[in-house]
N, C-alpha and C positions, 0 to 999 in steps of 0.2 A: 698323269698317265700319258706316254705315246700315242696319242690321235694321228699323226700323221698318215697322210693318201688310206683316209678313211678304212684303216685296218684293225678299228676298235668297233664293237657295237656292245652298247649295254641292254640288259636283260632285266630291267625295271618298271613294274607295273600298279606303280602303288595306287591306281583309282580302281584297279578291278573289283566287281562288286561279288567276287568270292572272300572280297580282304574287308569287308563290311562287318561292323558291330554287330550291329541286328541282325545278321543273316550267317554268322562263325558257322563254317562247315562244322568244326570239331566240335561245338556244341551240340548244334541239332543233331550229327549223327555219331554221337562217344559211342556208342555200342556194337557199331557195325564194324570196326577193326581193332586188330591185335598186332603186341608185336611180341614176339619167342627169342629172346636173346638167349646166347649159348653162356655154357658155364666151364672157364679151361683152367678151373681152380686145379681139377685132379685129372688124371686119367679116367677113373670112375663114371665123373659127370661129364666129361666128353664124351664114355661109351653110353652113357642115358641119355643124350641128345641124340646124337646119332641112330637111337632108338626111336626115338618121336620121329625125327626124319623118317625114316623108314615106315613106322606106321600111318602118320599123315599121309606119305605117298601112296601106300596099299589100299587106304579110305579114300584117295580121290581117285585112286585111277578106278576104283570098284565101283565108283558112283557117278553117273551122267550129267548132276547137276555142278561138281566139282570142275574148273580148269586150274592146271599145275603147271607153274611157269618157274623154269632154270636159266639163266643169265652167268654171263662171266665178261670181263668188260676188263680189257688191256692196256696198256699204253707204250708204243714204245715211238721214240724219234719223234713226240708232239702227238702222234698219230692214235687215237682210240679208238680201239678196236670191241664190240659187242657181238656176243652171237647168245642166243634166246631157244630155247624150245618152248612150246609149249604142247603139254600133255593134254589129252580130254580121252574121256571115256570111251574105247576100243576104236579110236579113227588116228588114220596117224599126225605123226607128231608134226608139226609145225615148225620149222627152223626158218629163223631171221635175222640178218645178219648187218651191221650198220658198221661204217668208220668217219670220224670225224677228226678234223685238224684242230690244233691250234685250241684246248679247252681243258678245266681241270679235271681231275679223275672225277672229281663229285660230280659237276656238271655231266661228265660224260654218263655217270650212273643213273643220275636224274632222270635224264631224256630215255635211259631202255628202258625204266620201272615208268615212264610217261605211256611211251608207243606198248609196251605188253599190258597194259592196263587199257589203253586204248581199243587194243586186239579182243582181250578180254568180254569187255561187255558190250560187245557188236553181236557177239555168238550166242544165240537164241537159246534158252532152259539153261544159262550157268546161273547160277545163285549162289554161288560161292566160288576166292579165287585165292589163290593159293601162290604167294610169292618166297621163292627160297633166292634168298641172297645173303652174300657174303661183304655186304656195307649197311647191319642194320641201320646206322646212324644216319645215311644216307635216306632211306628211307622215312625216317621219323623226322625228319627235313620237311619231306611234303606236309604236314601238321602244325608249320612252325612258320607265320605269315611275319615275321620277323627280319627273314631273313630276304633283304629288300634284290639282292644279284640273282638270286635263282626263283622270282618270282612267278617270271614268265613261264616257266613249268612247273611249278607250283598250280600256278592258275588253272591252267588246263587239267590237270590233272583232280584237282577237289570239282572243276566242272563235271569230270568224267562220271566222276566219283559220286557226285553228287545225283546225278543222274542215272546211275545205277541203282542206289540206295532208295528212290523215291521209289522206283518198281516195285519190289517188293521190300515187304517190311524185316524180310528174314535174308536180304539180301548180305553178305557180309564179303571183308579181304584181310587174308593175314598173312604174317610177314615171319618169315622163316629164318633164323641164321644160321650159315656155317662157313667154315672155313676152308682154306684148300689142303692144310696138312689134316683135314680130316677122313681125304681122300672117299670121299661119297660117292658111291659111284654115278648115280647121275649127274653131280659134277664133274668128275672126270672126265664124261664123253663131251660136256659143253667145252671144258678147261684146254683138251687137246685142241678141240675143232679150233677153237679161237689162239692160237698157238702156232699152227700152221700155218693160219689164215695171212696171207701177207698183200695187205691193198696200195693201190696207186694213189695216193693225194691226187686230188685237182687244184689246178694253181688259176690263179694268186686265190690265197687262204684267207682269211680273215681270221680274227684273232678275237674269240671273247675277253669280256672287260675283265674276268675272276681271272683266266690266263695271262692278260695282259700287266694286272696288276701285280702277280704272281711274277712273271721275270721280270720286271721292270725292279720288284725289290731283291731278285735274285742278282740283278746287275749291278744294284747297290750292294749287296752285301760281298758279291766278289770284287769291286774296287775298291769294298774302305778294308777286305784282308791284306789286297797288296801294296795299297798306301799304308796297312799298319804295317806288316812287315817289312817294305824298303823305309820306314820312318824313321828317325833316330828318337822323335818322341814319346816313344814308348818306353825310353830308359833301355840300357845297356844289362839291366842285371830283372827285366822283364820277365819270371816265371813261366817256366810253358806247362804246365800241367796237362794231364790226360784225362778224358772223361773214365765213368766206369767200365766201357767196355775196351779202354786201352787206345782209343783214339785221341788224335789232338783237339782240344776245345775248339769248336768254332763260334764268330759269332752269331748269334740268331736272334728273331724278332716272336719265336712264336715257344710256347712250352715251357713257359717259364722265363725264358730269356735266356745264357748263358753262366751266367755266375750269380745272380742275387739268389734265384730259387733253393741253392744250398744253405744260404745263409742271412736271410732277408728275415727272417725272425726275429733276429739280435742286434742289434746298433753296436754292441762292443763286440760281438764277432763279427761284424762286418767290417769294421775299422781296423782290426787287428788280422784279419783274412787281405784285408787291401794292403796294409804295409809289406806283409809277409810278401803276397804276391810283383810289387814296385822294389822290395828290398828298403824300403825308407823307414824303419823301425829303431827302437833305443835298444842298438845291441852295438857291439864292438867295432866295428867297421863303419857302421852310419858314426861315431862317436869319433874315427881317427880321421873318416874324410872329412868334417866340420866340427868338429873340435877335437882339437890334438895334442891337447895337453892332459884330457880327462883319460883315465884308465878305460883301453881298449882291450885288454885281456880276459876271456870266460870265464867267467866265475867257478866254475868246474875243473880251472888250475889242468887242463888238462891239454888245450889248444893255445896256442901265441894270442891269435885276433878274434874274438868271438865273431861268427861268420853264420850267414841262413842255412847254406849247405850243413855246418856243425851240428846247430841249433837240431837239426831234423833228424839228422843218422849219428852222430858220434857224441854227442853229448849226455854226460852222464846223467845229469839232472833229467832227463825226457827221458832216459831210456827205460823205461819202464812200461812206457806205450808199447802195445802187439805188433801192430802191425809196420814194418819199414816202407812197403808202397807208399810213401807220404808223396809222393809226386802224383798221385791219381786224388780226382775232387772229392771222391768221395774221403778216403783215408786225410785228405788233406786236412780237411773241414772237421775230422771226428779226433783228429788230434790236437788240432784248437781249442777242440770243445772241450777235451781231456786237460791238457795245460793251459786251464784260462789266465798264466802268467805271463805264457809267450808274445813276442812282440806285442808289452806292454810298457808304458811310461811311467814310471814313478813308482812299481808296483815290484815287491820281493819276491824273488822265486822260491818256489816251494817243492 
């Protein structure tokens, strides 16, 4: 990583003694939280959450011991932006608003769901706290002493936490999800506020390690695009295929990777996905540039040179496949899987 004029700091706290065997927050207290993921299988079960939304919030704003905490947290130009309410029974609302340079979204979500939890059980007769946010998985982070970059607020937080829970025995915090196209309306008024909200960085920035580590592989991966493409290594008759939403593949380090996750199941579709892709297969044209005595004509009597472009849209033998998008990965891949003859060695077509 870029250490340089001290513009990295890491966020690692592995001797804290909240990360202690004998003393696991989430064991002594499994009881005292929840988490409510949403369900956007259907329309349906969106409108039944949205529903729980709605009723949770009528159960705490109706009752004194509840506080209800809404969050929306931005990022635009490095810059993350958080604005908080927090609800309690007939007093008004609490608004607070944070921006940070230079850190990942998650980081940034970390540290509001730190400081409203912080807010939280300072405030005298709450006994229950009530978090609606829209990064459940964020949240189920602070549980997860695993994760050695976001310790540092980790820690504090199961501190917090922990000391809430010892007061009383019925003390508890749950964890609410929703989305923004589900247009909730106390969402919405967080969603504008932080929208509008336009803050001044203070300079010079420092730069956390998760952000740091994050463009440093962002800077790798936009110089090996354009060493690939001005490359002549990549072969001349290099496939460009489209992902399934009709964009150009790029390369990536995280969700699989780029290309194996369609096809990493099969060693003979894998092999026969890479020739296709390099153009290097036993078909008519690999057979006339290195060996040019052997019959380079399609078997299908129908083309001069048997050629990749053929093989996919004009050739008689495949044309029985549905779909012609064969240049998107998905179709690519399911038409391989359909002619397991294609760019094959030694193997008769069928």
């Amino acid at each position: 990583m870029d250490n340089r004029f001290n513009k990295v700091f890491s966020s690692f706290d592995p001797f804290n003694k909240e990360f202690a065997l004998d003393s696991c927050f989430i064991d002594i207290f499994h009881s005292h939280f929840s988490f409510h993921s949403s369900n956007k299988q259907s329309n349906q079960s969106i409108k039944s959450h949205i529903c729980l939304l709605d009723n949770i919030t009528i159960k705490s704003l109706l009752n004194p011991s509840y506080v209800l905490i809404v969050s929306n947290t931005s990022i635009k130009n490095n810059i993350a932006t958080s604005i908080s309410h927090i609800h309690i029974h007939d007093k008004p609302v609490i608004k607070t608003i944070h921006h940070m340079v230079n850190i990942t979204t998650i980081e940034a979500k970390l540290f509001v769901i730190r400081y409203n939890i912080n807010q939280a059980t300072v405030i005298s007769g709450i006994l229950n706290i009530v978090i609606f946010t829209d990064s459940i998985h964020a949240a189920k982070k602070i549980f997860d002493f695993l994760l050695h970059l976001i310790q540092i607020h980790i820690a504090v937080i199961s501190a917090k936490l922990r000391k809430f829970f010892t007061k009383n025995h019925y003390n508890s915090i749950k964890f609410w999800e929703y989305t923004s196209h589900y247009e909730w309306p106390l969402h919405k008024v967080v969603d504008k506020e932080t929208k509008q909200f336009h803050p001044c960085p203070q300079y010079p920035c420092k730069s956390s390690w998760d952000f740091s580590k994050k463009s440093e592989c962002n800077n790798i991966l936009s110089l090996w695009k354009m060493t690939f493409q001005a490359s002549n290594k990549k072969g001349n008759h290099f496939i460009k295929l489209l992902d399934n939403d009709n964009k150009s593949l790029e390369p990536t380090y995280s969700k699989g990777r780029t290309w194996l996750k369609y096809f990493e199941y099969s060693n003979s579709l894998c092999v026969r996905v890479t020739r296709a892709i390099v153009n290097h297969a036993s078909i008519g044209k690999y057979r006339l540039r290195f060996f040019s005595k052997e019959d380079f004509k399609c078997p299908c009597g129908n083309h001069l040179i048997e050629t990749r472009h053929h093989i996919f849209y004009n050739c008689k033998r495949y044309n029985k496949y549905w779909n012609p998008r064969r240049n998107m990965i998905g179709h690519f891949t399911l038409f391989l899987e359909y002619k397991s003859s294609a760019f094959s060695f030694g193997e008769s077509i069928t």
